[in-house]
C-alpha positions as CSV (number, residue, x, y, z in Angstrom):
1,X,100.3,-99.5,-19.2
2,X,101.0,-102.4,-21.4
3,X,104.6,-104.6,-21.6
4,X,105.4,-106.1,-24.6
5,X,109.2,-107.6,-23.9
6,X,111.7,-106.5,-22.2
7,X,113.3,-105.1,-25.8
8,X,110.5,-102.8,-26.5
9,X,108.8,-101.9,-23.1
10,X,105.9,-100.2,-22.3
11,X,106.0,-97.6,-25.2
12,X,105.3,-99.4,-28.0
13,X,101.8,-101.0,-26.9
14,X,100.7,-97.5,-25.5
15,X,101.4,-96.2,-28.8
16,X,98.8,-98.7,-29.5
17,X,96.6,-97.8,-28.0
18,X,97.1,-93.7,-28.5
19,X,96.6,-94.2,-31.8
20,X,93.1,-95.8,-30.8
21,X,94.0,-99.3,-31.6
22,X,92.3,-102.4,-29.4
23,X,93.5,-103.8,-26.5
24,X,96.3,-106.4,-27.5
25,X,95.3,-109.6,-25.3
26,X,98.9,-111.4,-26.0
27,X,101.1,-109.2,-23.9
28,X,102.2,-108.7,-20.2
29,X,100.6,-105.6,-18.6
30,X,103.2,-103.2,-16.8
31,X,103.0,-100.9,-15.2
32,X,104.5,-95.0,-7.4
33,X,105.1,-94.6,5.8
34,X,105.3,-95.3,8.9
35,X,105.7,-97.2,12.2
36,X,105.8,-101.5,12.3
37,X,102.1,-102.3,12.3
38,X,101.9,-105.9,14.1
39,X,98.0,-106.1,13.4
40,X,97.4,-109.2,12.1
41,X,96.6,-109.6,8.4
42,X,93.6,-111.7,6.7
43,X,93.5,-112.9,3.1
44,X,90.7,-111.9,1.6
45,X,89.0,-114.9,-0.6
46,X,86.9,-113.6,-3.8
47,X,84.7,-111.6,-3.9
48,X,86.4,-109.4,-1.3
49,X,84.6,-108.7,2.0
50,X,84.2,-105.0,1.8
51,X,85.1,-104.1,-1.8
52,X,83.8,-101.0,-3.2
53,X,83.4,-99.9,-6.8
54,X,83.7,-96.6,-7.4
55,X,84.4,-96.5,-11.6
56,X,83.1,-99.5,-13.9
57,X,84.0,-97.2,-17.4
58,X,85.7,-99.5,-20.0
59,X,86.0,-96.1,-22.1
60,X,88.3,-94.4,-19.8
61,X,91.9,-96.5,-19.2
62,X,92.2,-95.6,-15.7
63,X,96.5,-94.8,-15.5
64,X,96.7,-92.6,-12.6
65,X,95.4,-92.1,-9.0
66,X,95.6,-89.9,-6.1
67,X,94.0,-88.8,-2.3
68,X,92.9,-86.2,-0.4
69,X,90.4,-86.2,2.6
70,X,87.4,-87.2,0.7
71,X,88.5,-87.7,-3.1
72,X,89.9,-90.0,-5.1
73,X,91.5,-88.4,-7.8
74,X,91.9,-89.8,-11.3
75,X,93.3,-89.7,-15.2
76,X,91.1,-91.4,-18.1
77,X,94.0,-92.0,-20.7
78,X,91.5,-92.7,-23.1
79,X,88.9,-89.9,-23.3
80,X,91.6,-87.2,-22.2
81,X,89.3,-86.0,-18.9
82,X,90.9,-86.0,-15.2
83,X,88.1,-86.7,-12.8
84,X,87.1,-87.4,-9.0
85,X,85.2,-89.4,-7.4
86,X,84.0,-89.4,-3.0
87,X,86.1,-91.8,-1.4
88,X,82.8,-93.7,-0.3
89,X,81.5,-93.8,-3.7
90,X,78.9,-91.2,-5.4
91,X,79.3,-89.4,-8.5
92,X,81.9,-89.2,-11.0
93,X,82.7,-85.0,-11.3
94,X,84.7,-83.9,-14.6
95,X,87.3,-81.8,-13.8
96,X,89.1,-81.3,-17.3
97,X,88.5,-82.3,-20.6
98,X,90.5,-82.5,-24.1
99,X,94.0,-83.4,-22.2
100,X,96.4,-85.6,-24.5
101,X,96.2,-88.9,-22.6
102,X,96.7,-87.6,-19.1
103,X,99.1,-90.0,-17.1
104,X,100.0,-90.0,-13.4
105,X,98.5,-87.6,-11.0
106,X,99.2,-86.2,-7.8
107,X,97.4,-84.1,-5.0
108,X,98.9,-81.7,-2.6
109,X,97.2,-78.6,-0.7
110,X,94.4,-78.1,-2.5
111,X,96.5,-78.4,-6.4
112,X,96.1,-81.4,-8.6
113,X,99.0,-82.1,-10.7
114,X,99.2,-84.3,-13.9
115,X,101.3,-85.5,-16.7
116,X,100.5,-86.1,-20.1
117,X,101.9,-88.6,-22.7
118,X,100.9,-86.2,-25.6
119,X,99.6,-87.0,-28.8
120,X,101.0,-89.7,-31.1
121,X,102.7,-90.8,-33.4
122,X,106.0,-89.5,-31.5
123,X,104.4,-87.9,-28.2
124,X,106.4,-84.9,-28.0
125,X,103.6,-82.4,-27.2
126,X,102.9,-83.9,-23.8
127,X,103.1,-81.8,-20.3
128,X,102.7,-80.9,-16.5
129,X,99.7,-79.6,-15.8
130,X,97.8,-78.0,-12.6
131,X,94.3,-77.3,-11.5
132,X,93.0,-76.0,-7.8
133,X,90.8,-79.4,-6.4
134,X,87.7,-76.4,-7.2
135,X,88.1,-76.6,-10.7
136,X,88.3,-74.0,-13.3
137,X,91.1,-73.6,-15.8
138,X,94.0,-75.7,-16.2
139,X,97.5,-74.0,-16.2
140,X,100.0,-75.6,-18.0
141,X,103.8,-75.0,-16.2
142,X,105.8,-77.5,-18.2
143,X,105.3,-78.2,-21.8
144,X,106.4,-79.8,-25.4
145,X,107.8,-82.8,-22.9
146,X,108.3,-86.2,-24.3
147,X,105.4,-88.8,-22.3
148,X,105.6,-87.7,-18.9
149,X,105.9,-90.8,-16.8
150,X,105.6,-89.7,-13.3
151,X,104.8,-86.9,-10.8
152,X,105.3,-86.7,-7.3
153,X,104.4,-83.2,-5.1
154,X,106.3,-82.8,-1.5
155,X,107.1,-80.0,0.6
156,X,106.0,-77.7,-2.5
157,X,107.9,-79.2,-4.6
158,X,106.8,-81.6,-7.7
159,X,109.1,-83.5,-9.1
160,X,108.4,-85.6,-13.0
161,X,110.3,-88.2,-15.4
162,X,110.2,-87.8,-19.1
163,X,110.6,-90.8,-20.7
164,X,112.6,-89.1,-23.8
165,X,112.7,-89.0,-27.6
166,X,111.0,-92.4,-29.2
167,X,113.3,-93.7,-31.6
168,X,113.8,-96.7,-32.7
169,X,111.4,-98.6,-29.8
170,X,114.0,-97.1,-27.5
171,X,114.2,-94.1,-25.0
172,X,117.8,-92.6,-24.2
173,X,117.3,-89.4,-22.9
174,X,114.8,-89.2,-20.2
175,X,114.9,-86.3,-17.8
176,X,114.3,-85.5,-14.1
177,X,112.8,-82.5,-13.8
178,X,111.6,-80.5,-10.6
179,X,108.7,-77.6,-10.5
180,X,109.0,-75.0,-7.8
181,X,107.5,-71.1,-7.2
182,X,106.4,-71.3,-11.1
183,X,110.2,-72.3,-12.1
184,X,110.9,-75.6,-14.1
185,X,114.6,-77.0,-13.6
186,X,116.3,-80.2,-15.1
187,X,117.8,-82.1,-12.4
188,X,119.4,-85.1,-14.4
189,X,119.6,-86.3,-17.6
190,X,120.2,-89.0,-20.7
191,X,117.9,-91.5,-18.0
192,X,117.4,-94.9,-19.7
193,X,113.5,-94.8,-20.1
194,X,112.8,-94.0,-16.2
195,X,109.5,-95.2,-14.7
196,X,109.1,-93.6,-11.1
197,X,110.5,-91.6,-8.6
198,X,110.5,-91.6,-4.7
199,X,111.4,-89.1,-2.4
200,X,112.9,-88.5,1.1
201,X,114.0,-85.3,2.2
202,X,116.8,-84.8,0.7
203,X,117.1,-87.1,-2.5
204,X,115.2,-88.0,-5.5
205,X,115.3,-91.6,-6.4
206,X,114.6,-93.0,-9.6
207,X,114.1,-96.9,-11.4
208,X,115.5,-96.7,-15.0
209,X,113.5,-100.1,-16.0
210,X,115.8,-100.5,-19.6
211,X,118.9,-99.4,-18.2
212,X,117.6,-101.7,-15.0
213,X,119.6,-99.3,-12.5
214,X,118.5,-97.3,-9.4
215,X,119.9,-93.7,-9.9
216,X,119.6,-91.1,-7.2
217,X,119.9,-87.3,-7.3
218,X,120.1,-84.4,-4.9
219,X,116.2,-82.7,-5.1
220,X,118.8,-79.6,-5.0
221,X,120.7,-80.7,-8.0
222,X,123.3,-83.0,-9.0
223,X,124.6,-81.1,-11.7
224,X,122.6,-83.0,-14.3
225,X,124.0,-86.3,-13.7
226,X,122.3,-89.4,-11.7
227,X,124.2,-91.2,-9.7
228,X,123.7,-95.3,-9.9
229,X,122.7,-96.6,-6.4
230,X,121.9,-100.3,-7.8
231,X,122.7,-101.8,-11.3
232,X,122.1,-105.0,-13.2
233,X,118.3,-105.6,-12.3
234,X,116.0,-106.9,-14.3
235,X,113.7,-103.9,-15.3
236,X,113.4,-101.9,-11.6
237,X,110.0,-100.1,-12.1
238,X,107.8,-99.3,-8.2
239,X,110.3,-97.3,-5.7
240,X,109.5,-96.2,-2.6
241,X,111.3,-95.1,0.4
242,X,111.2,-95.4,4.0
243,X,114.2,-93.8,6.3
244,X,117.5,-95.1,5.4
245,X,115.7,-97.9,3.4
246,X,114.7,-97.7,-0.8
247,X,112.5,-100.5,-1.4
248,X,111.3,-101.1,-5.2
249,X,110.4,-103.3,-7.7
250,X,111.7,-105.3,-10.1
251,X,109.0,-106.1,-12.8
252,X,110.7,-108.6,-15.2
253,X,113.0,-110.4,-12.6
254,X,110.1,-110.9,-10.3
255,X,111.3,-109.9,-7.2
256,X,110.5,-107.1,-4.5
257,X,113.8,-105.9,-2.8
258,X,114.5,-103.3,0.2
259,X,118.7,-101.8,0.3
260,X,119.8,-98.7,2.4
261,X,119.4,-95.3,0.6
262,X,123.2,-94.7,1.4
263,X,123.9,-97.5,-1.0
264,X,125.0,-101.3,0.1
265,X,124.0,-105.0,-0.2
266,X,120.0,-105.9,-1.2
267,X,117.7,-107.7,0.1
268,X,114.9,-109.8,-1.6
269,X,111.9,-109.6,0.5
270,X,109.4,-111.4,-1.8
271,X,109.9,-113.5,-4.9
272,X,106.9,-112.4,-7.0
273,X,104.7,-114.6,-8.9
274,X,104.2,-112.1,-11.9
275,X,105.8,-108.9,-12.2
276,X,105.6,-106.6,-10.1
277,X,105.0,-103.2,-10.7
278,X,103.5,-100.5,-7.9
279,X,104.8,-100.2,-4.9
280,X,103.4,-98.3,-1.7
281,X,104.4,-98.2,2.0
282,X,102.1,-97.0,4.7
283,X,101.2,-97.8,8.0
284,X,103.9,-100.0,8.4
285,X,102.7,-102.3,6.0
286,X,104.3,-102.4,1.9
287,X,101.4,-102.7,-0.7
288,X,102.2,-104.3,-4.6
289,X,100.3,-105.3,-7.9
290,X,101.5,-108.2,-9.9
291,X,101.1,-107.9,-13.4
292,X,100.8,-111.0,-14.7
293,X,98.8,-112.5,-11.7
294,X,96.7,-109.4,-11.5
295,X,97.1,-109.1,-8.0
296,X,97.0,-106.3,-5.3
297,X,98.9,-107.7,-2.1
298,X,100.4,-106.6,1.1
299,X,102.9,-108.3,3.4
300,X,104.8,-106.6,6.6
301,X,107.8,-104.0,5.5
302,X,110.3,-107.1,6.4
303,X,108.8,-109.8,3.5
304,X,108.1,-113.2,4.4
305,X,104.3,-114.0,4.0
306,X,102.1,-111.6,1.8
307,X,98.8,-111.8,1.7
308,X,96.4,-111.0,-1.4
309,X,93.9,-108.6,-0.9
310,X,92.0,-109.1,-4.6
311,X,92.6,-110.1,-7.8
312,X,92.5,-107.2,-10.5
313,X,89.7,-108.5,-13.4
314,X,92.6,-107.0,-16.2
315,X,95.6,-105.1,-15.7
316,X,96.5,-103.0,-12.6
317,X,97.2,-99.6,-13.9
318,X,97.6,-97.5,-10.3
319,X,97.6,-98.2,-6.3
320,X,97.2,-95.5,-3.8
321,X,97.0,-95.9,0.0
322,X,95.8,-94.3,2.9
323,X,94.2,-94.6,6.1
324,X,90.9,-95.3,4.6
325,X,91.6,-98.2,2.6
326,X,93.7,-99.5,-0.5
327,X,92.6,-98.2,-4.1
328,X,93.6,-99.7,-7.0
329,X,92.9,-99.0,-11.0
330,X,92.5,-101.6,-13.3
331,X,92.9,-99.6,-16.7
332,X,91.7,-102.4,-19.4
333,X,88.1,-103.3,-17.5
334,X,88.1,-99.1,-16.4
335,X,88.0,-100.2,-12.7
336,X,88.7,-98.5,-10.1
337,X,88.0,-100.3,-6.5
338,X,88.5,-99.6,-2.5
339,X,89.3,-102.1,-0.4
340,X,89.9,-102.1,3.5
341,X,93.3,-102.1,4.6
């Protein structure tokens, strides 16, 4: 996803490209635990001991990736086709085809879940989408959404962020939404363009990057109004949570900051050297890109030093982690790349 400035966001250079414009080369790109690891941690100097390409397609704009087992799991904005690939590399396999700029994606007991922008010029035909990890026909179970932003599946439960109407360069009315047993319900509403969500058990958390707030709601309902858990940041964007702790991201002021889910002081754990956008924790370790520097890095879950384990040839699009190593999209140069932890 493209940033133009922090008046117009991310929309308006997608719209860009949707309409099958070229890259523009003079703006910012923009773009989603466990136990303290003490493992020590290794910089990895170009080119990257270990790195593995597993997409070089400059036709597909990589935007969204997810794991199982063996697959990686992944949208081409571009072409309209969600795809996987073996986590050790092989062959590309085509799952579906014809999709209006598919978006995020998720995996979850055997079901692939994606969101789509929709068509332009005003994306309002874009949806939620499923297909069994077998293939065969997709099954549509949210539709007519304006440019879904995000989707997270847990405990059978998926969760997704409409950005809202486009008018005027500007979103107003984004919604929460949750899917569950076949049933679609609006959790919260009139969200100021929101980016991502995070999950614990009990609560949904979501980064509203104009509004540049940190709103929370019940994932059983909070009668269709977020709560504000942090305000006056500079365009929030990655969350992610761990226990009692929300950290996330905040893409134009350049930091990455941790506060307790229960609400209270923040922290700054990193000053960032380009926006930062993504933002995973696993294995006790917290995983970022940087926009502008085009970076994938990971530090300890308490800051301080950070390592950087590549450099991204374009824009970083998506980062996923797991056990098997850290996999990052790079949607301008259609790469996608493991890396060891």
């Amino acid at each position: 996803m493209f940033r133009v400035e922090s008046t117009t966001g991310c929309a308006i250079a997608w719209v860009l490209i949707g309409c099958g414009s070229a890259p523009v080369t003079s703006v910012s790109p923009m773009h989603d635990a466990a136990v303290l690891d003490s493992s020590p941690v290794v910089d990895a100097a170009p080119p990257d001991p270990g790195r593995v390409t597993l997409l070089q397609d400059t036709a597909c704009y990589p935007f969204g990736l997810a794991l199982d087992a063996q697959y990686v799991y992944f949208t081409c904005a571009a072409t309209g086709s969600v795809n996987r690939v073996p986590k050790l590399g092989g062959p590309i396999q085509v799952l579906a085809t014809g999709r209006p700029h598919p978006h995020r994606i998720a995996v979850a007991d055997g079901v692939i879940a994606w969101g789509e922008y929709g068509g332009p010029p005003y994306f309002l035909d874009g949806a939620v989408v499923t297909l069994p990890v077998t293939g065969g026909t997709p099954s549509v179970i949210a539709g007519n959404l304006r440019r879904v932003a995000d989707i997270v599946w847990d405990s059978g439960e998926l969760y997704f962020l409409e950005n809202g109407t486009f008018t005027d360069h500007y979103f107003a009315d984004g919604e929460l939404h949750k899917s569950m047993n076949g049933a679609v319900t609006s959790l919260a509403s009139n969200l100021d363009y929101p980016a991502r969500i995070a999950l614990d058990s009990t609560t949904a958390y979501v980064a509203l990057d104009y509004a540049g707030s940190i709103v929370t709601c019940a994932r059983t309902g909070c009668g269709g109004v977020a709560k504000a858990l942090a305000q006056g940041l500079d365009q929030p964007w990655g969350v992610a949570v761990l226990g009692p702790s929300l950290y996330f991201t905040e893409a134009h002021g350049g930091r990455v900051l941790v506060m307790p889910t229960a609400g209270g002081p923040m922290k700054e754990l990193e000053v960032s050297r380009g926006m930062p956008g993504e933002i995973i924790l696993n294995g006790g370790q917290m995983f970022w890109t940087e926009d502008l520097t085009r970076e994938v890095n990971r530090s300890g879950l308490d800051g301080g030093t950070f390592d950087t384990l590549s450099s991204v040839d374009q824009v970083p699009s998506a980062l996923a982690v797991d056990t098997s190593g850290v996999f990052f999209a790079d949607e301008q140069s259609g790469l996608i790349v493991r890396l060891p932890r």
